[in-house]
C-alpha atoms as one frame of an Amber mdcrd trajectory, in Angstrom:
protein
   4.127 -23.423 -17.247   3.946 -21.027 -14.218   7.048 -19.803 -12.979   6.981
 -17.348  -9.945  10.690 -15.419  -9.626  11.821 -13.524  -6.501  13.818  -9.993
  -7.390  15.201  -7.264  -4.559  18.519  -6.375  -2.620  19.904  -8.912  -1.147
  21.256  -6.879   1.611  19.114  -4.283   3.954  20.313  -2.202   6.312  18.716
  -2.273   9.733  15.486   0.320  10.158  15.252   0.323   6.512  12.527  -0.505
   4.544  13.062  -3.757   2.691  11.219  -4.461  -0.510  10.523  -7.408  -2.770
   8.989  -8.037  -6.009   7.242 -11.773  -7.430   7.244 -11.377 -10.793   4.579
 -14.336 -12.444   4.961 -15.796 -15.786   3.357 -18.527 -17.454  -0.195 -17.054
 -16.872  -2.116 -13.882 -15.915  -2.036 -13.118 -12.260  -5.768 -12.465 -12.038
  -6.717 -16.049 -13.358  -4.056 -18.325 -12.500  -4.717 -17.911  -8.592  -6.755
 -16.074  -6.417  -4.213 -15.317  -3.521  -0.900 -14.534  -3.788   1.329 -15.289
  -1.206   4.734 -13.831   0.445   6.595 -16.530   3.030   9.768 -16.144   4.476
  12.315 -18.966   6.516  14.778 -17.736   8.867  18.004 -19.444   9.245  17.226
 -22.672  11.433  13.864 -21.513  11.464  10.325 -23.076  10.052   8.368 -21.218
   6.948   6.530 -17.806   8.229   3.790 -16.741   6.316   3.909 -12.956   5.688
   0.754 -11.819   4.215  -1.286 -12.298   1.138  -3.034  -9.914  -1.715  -6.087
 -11.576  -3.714  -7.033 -10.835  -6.954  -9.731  -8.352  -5.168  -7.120  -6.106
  -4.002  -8.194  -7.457  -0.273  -4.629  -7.640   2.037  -4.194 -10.279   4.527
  -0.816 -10.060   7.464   0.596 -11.680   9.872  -0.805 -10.390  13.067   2.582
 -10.087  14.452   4.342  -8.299  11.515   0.798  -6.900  10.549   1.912  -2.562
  11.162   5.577  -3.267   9.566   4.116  -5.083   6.375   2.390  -4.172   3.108
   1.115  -6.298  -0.158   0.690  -4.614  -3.582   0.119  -5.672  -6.832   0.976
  -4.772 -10.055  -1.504  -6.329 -12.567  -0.347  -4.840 -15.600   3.779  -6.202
 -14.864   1.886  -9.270 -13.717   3.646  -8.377 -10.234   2.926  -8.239  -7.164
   5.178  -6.547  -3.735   6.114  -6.946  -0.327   7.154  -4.237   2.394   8.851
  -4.794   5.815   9.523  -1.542   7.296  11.757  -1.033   9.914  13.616  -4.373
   9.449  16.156  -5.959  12.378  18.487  -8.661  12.142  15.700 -10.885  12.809
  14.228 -10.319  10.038  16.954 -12.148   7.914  15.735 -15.024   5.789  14.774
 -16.572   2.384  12.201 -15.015   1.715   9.640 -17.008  -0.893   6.614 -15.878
  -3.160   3.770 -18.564  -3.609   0.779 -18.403  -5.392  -2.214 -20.618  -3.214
   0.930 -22.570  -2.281   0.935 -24.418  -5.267   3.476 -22.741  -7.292   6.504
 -21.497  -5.344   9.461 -18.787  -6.468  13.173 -20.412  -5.760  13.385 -17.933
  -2.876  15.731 -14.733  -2.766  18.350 -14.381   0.472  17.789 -11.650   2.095
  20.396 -10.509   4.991  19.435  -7.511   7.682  23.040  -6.072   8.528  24.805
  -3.070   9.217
């Protein structure tokens, strides 16, 4: 059974870099899917895609968080990261890890405060 699971600080302060890892079980990351996906919801808010990383290496943003985000992959920890830079308040959410959006990590809380 694939399982995706969310793991990073739960708390970032603001201008800092926040970073997330997806860690995928249950199958290889290079078969099981060909994009892997990053998605956040804010409180109150709708789902946001992020970005994606397929199993080419090829990166895919969000135009509007395109120069503050970046999608890596670890294929050997069966892995793969995201990177907001220079996070605000805003940028508070759940943030969720999804393969082709058919497999979904329980989400990870993470909070933008001072």
């Amino acid at each position: 059974q694939v399982q995706l699971q969310e793991s990073g600080p739960g708390l970032v302060k603001p201008s800092q870099t926040l970073s997330l890892t997806c860690t995928v079980s249950g199958g290889s990351i290079s078969t099981i899917s060909y994009y892997w996906n990053w998605i956040r919801q804010p409180p109150g808010k709708g789902l946001e895609w992020m970005g994606a990383i397929d199993n080419s290496g090829g990166t895919y943003y969000s135009p509007s968080r395109k120069s503050r985000t970046s999608i890596s992959r670890d294929t050997s920890k069966n892995q793969f990261t995201l990177q907001l830079s220079s996070v605000t308040p805003e940028d508070t959410a759940v943030y969720y890890c999804s393969d082709d959006f058919r497999y979904w990590g329980q989400g990870t809380q993470v909070t933008v405060s001072s």
